[in-house]
C-alpha positions as YAML, in Angstrom:
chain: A
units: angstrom
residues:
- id: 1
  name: UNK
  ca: [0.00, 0.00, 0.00]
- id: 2
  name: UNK
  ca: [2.98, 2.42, 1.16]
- id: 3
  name: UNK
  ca: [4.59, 1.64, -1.96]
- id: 4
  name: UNK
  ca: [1.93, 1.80, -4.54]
- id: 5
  name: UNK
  ca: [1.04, 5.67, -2.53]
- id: 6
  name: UNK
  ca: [5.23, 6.58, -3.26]
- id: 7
  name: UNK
  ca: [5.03, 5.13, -6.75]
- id: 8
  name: UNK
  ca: [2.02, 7.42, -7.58]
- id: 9
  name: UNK
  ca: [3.89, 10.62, -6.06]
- id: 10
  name: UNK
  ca: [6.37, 9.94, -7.79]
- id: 11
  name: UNK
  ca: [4.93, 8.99, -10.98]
- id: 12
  name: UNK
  ca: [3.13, 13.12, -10.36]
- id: 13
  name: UNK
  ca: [6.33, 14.94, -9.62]
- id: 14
  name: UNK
  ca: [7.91, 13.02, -12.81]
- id: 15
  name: UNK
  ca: [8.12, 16.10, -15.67]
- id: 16
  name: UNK
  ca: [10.37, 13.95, -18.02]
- id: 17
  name: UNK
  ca: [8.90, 14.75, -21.40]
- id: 18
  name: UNK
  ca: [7.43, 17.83, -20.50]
- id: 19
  name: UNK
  ca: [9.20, 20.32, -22.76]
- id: 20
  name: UNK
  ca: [8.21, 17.87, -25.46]
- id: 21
  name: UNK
  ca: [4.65, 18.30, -24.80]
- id: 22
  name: UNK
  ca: [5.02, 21.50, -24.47]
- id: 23
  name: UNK
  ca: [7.01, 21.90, -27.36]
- id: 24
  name: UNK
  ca: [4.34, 19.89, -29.48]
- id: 25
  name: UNK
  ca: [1.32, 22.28, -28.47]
- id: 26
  name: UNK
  ca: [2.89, 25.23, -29.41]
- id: 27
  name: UNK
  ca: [4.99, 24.03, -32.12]
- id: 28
  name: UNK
  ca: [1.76, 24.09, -35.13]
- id: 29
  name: UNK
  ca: [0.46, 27.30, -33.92]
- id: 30
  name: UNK
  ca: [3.94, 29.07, -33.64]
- id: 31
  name: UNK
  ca: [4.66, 27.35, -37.55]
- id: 32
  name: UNK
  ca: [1.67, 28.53, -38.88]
- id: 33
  name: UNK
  ca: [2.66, 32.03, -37.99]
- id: 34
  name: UNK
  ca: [5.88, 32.39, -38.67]
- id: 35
  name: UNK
  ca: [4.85, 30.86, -42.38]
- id: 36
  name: UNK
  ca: [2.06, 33.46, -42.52]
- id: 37
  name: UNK
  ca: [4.85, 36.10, -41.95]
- id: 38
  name: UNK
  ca: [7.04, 34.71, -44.45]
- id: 39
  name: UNK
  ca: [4.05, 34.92, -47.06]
- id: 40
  name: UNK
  ca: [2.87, 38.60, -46.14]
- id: 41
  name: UNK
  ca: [6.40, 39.45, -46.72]
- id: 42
  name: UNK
  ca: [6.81, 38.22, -49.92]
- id: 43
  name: UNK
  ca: [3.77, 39.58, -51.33]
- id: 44
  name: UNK
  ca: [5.04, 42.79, -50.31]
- id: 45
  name: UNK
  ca: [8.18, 42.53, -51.73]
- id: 46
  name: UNK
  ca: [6.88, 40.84, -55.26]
- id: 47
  name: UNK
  ca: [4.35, 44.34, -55.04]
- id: 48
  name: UNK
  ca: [7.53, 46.74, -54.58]
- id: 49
  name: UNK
  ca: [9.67, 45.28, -57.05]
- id: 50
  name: UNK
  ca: [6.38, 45.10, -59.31]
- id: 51
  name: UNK
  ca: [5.70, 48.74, -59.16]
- id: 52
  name: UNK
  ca: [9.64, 49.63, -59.35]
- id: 53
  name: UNK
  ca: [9.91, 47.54, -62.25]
- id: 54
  name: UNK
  ca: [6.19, 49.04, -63.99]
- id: 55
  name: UNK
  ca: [7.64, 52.74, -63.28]
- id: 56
  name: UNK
  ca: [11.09, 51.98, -64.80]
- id: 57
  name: UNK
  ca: [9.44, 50.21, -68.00]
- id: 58
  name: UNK
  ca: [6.97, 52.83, -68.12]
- id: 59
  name: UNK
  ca: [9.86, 56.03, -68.14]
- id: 60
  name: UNK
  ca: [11.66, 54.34, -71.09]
- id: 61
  name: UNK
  ca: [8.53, 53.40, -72.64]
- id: 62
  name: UNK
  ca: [7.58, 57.72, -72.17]
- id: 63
  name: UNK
  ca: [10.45, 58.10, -75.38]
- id: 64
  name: UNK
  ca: [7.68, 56.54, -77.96]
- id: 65
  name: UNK
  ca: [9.99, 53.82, -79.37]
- id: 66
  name: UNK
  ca: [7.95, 50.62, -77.36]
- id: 67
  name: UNK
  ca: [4.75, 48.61, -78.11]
- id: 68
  name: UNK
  ca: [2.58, 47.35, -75.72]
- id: 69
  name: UNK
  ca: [4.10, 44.05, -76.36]
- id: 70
  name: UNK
  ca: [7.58, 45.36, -75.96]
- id: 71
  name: UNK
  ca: [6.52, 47.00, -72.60]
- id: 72
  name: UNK
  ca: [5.24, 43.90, -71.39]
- id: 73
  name: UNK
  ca: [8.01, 42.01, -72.24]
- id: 74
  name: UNK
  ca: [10.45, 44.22, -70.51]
- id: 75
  name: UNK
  ca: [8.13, 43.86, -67.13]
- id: 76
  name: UNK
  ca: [7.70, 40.00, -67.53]
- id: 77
  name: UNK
  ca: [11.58, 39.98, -67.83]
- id: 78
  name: UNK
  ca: [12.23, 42.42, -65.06]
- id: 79
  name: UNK
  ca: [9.94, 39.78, -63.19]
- id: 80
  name: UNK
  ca: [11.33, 36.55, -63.88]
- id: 81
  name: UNK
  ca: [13.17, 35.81, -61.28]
- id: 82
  name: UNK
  ca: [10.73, 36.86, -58.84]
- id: 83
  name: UNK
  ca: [7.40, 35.91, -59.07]
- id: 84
  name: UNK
  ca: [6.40, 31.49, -58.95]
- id: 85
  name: UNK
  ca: [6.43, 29.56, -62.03]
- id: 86
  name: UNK
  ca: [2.28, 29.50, -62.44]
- id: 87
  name: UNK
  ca: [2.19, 33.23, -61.86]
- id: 88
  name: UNK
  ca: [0.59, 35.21, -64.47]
- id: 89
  name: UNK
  ca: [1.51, 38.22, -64.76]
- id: 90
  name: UNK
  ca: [-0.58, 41.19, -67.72]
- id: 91
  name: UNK
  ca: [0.55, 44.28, -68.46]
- id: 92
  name: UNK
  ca: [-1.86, 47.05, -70.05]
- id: 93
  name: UNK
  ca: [-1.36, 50.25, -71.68]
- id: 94
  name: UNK
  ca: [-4.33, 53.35, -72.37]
- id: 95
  name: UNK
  ca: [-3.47, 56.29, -73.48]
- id: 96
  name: UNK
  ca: [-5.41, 60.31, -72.38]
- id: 97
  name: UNK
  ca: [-5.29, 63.42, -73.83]
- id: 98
  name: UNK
  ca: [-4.07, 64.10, -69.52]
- id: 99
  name: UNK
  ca: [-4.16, 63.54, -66.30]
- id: 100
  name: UNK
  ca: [-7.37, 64.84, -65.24]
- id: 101
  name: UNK
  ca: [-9.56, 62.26, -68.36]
- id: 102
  name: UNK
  ca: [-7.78, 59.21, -66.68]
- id: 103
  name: UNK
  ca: [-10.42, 57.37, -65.90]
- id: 104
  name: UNK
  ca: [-13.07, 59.40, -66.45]
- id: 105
  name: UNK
  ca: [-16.21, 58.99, -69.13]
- id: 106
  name: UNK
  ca: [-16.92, 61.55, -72.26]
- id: 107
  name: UNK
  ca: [-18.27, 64.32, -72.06]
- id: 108
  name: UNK
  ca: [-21.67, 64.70, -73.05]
- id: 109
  name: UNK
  ca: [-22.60, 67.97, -74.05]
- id: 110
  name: UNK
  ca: [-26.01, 67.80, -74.12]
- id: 111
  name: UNK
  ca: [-28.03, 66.00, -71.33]
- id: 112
  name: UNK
  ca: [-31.81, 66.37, -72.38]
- id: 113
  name: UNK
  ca: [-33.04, 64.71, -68.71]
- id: 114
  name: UNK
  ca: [-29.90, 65.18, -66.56]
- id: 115
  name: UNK
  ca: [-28.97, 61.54, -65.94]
- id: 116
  name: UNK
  ca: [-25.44, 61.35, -66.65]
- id: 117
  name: UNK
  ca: [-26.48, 58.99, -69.07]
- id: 118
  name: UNK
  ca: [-26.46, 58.89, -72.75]
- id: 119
  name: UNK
  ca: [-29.82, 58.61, -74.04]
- id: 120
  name: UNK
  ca: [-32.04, 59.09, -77.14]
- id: 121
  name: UNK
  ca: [-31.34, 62.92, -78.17]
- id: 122
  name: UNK
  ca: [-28.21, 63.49, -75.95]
- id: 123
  name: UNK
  ca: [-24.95, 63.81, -77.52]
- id: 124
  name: UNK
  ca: [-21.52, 63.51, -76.45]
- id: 125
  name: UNK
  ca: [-17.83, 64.25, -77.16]
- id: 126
  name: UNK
  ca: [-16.37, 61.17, -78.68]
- id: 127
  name: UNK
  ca: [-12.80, 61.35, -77.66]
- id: 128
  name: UNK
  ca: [-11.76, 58.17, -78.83]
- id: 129
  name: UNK
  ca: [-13.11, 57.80, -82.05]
- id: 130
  name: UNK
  ca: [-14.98, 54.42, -81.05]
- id: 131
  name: UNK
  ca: [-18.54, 55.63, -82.13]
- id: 132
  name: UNK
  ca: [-19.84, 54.84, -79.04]
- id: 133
  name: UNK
  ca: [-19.80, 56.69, -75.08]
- id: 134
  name: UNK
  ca: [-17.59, 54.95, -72.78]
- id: 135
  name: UNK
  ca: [-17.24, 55.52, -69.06]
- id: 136
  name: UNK
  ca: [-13.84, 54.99, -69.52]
- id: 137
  name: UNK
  ca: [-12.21, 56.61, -72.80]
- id: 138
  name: UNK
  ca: [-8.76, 55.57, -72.80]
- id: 139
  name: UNK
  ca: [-7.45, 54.12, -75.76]
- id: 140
  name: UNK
  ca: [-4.97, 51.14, -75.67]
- id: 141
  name: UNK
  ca: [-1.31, 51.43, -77.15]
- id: 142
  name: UNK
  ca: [1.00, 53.83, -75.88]
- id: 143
  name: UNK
  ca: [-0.66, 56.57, -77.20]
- id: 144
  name: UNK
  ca: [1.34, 59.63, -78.99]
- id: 145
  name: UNK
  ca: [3.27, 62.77, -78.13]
- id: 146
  name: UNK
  ca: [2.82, 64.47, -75.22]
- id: 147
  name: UNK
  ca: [-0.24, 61.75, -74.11]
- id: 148
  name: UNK
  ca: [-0.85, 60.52, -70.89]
- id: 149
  name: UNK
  ca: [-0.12, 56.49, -71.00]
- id: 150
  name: UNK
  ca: [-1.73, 54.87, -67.77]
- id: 151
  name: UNK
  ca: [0.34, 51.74, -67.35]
- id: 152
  name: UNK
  ca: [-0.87, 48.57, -64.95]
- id: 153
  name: UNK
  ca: [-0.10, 45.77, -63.67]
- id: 154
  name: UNK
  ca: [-2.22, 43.05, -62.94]
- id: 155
  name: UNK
  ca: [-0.22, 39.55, -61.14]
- id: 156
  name: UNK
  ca: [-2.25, 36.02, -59.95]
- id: 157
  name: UNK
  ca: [0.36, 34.48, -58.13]
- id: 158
  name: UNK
  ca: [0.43, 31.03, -56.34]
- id: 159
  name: UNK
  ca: [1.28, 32.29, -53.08]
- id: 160
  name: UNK
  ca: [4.46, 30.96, -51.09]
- id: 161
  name: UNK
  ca: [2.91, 28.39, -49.14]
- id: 162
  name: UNK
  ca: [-0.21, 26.21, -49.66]
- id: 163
  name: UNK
  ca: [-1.61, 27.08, -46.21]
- id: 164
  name: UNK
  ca: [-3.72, 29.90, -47.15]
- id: 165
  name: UNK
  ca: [-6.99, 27.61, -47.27]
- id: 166
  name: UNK
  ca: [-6.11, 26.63, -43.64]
- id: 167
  name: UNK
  ca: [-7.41, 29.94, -42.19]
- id: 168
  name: UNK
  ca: [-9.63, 30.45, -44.63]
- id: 169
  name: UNK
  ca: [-7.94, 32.13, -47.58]
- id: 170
  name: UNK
  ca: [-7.52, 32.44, -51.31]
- id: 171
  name: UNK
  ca: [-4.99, 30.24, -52.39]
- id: 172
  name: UNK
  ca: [-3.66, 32.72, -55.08]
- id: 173
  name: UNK
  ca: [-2.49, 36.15, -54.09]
- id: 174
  name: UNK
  ca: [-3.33, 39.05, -56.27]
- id: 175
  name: UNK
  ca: [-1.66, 42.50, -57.17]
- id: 176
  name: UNK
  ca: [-2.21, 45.46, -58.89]
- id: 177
  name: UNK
  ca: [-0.41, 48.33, -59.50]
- id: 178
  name: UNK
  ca: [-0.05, 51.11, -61.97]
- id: 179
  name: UNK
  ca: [1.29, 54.93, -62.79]
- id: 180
  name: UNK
  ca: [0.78, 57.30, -65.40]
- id: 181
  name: UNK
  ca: [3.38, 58.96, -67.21]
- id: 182
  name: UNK
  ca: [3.55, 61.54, -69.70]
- id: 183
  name: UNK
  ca: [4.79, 60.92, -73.50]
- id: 184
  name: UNK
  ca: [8.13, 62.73, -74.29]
- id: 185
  name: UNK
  ca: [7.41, 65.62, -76.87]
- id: 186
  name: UNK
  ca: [8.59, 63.85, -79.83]
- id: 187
  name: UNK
  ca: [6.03, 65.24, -82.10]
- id: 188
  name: UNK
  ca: [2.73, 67.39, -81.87]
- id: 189
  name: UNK
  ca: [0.28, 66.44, -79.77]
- id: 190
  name: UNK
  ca: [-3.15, 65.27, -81.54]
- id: 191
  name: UNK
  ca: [-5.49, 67.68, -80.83]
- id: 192
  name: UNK
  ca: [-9.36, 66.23, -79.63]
- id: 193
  name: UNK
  ca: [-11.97, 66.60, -81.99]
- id: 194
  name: UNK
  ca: [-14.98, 67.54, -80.30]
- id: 195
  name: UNK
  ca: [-17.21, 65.86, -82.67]
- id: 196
  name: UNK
  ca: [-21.03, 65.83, -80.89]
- id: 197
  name: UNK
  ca: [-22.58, 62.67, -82.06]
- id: 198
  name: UNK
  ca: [-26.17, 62.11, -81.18]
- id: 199
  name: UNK
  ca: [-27.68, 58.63, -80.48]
- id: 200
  name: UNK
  ca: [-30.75, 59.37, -82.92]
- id: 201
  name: UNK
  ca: [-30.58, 57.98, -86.11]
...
């Protein structure tokens, strides 16, 4: 009886393996974050070295001697050894007459019913020759002297680790950038043509 007592007090005052225990509860929690940290950081620094890379493209594109295709090229190069192998990475290019259209719709100069809204009998400036009224009138390309180019960047990347669906998140990681940059004056600017069109035939 005395002995089975001493056995079981000292059986309770035994912590060999303890640490290991311990170790194991905090071991997936404490991995899990310090992955999660490594991850954040990367996406940051892919989205630095993105938008470094999009502004230096986008400067030497400003001369008017690169397509669209060249311009991507240069960013998908200046990307390579960055970003995962199924990473996709698009590069797009519209051109403005300046800074303040980027973005915005045409004009429309007359407004019969003051919606905002092209309708029957309103008519418009079409600034980009497209024949119809966009919200959004840049043009794709590079545009010409003295134009506004809006350049982005648009990456789907596989992120670091495949944990994200763990704690609920998508298991690609997404980035955007972009900056606007004015043509050099290699020529003479293309003046608009405010040509009024109205929507009745």
């Amino acid at each position: 009886m005395i002995r089975s007592i001493s056995n079981r007090i000292r059986i309770l005052a035994d912590q060999t393996g303890a640490t290991l225990v311990e170790f194991g509860l905090i071991a997936g929690p404490f991995l899990l974050m310090l992955l999660g940290i490594m991850d954040i950081g990367y996406r940051g620094y892919v989205d630095t070295v993105a938008e470094s890379v999009l502004h230096r493209v986008a400067r030497d594109a400003s001369i008017g001697e690169m397509t669209a295709d060249e311009i991507s090229e240069q960013v998908n190069d200046g990307l390579e050894d960055l970003v995962l192998k199924n990473a996709v990475v698009t590069v797009s290019t519209e051109s403005y007459y300046d800074f303040t259209n980027i973005g915005k719709p045409e004009k429309l100069t007359t407004d019969n019913n003051g919606n905002g809204t092209v309708d029957p009998g309103d008519c418009y400036i079409d600034n980009n020759g497209n024949g119809e009224f966009d919200v959004d009138y840049g043009v794709g390309g590079t545009g010409g002297p003295d134009d506004i180019v809006n350049y982005k960047i648009h990456i789907v990347s596989p992120r670091l680790f495949p944990l994200a669906s763990m704690i609920g998140l998508d298991e690609n990681m997404t980035i955007t950038n972009s900056t606007a940059v004015r043509n050099q004056p290699f020529g003479a600017q293309v003046e608009l043509i405010e040509t009024c069109i109205s929507t009745l035939d």
